[in-house]
N, C-alpha and C positions, 0 to 999 in steps of 0.2 A: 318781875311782875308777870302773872298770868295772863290769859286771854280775858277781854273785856264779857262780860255775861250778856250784856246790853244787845253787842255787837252780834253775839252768837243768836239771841233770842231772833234780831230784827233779819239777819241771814237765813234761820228758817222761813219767816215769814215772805221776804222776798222770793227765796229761791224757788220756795211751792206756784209763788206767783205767777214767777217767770214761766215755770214749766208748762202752768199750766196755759199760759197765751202763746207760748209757743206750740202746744199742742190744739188750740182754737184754732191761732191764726193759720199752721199749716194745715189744719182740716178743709179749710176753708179753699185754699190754694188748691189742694189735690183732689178736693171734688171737681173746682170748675177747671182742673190743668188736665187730670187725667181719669178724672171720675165718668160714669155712666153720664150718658146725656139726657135718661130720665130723671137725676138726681142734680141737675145743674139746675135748681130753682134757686133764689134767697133763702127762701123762708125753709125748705130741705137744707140747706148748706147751715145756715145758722143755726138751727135746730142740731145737726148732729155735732158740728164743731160745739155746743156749747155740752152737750152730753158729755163727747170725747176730755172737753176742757176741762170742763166741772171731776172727773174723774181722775185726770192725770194730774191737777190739782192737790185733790185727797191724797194720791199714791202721793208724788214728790214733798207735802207735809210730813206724811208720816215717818216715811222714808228718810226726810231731814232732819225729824224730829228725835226719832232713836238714834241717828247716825251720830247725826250732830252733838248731843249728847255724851256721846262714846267720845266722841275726839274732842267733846270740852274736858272732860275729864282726863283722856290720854294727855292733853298738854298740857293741863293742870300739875301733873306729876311732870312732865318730861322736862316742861319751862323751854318748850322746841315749839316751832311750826312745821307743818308740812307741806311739800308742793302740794302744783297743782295736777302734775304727772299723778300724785296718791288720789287726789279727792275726785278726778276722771276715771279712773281704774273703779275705786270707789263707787260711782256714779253707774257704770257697767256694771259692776255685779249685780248691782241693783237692780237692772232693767234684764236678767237672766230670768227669774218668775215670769215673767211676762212675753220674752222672746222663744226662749225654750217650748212651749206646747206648742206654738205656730207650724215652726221647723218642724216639728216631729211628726205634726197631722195632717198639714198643706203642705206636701213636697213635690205640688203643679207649677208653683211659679206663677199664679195669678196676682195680678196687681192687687187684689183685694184681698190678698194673704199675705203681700206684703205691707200693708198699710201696720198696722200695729206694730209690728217685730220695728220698722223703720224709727216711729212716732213715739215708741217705746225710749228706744236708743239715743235720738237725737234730746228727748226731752230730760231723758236722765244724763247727759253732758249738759245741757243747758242749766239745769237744778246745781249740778255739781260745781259747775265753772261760778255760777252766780255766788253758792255758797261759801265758796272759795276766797273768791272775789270781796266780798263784806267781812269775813270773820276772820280770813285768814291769811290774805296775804300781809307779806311784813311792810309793815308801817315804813315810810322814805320822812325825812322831813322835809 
């Protein structure tokens, strides 16, 4: 028996979820932990966290959406599952568009050049482990 369809559908949908509260909630954290002290309002922090969220949202959809796809279909034929070592790797290539231009044009080291390349990173291991986690790990009884 193949991968549940159900299962893969509700894995995209969660794992967009996650990424994208993960990339709120730690917006929120790095304004007021390490952010400018002109930018430690409420209503500044909720405002960009929900930009940032609403965004890395989209990306981890989409992102799950083609992926995820490919690997219904891969196991479809293979009648195999993959780790979670594959869907993490995975997960990183994925957040390469995104980390790549930082590195290449901010090479100061400012914290604010680091923010994306980081929130990038961690959000696409979040998206991946989640998706991972609902569709693919093997079933225990």
């Amino acid at each position: 028996m193949g991968p549940s369809l159900k299962r893969f559908l509700l894995a995209i949908a969660v794992s967009a979820i996650a990424g994208g509260a993960f990339a709120f909630i730690g917006t929120i954290v790095w304004i007021f932990v390490i952010g400018k002290e002109a930018d430690r309002k409420w209503s500044d922090a909720l405002q960009g966290a929900s930009f940032i969220g609403f965004w890395t949202l989209l990306v981890c959809f989409v992102y799950a959406l083609v992926l995820g796809f490919a690997v219904y279909a891969y196991l479809r034929i293979r009648r195999t599952t993959i780790g979670l070592h594959v869907a993490i790797i995975a997960g990183l290539l994925g957040a390469i568009p995104f980390v790549w231009p930082f590195f290449k044009e901010n090479s100061g080291g400012t914290r604010e050049a680091a923010f994306i390349p980081i929130f990038a990173i961690l959000s696409a291991i979040v998206c991946a482990w989640t998706f991972w986690r609902i569709a693919l790990k093997p079933q225990t009884a």
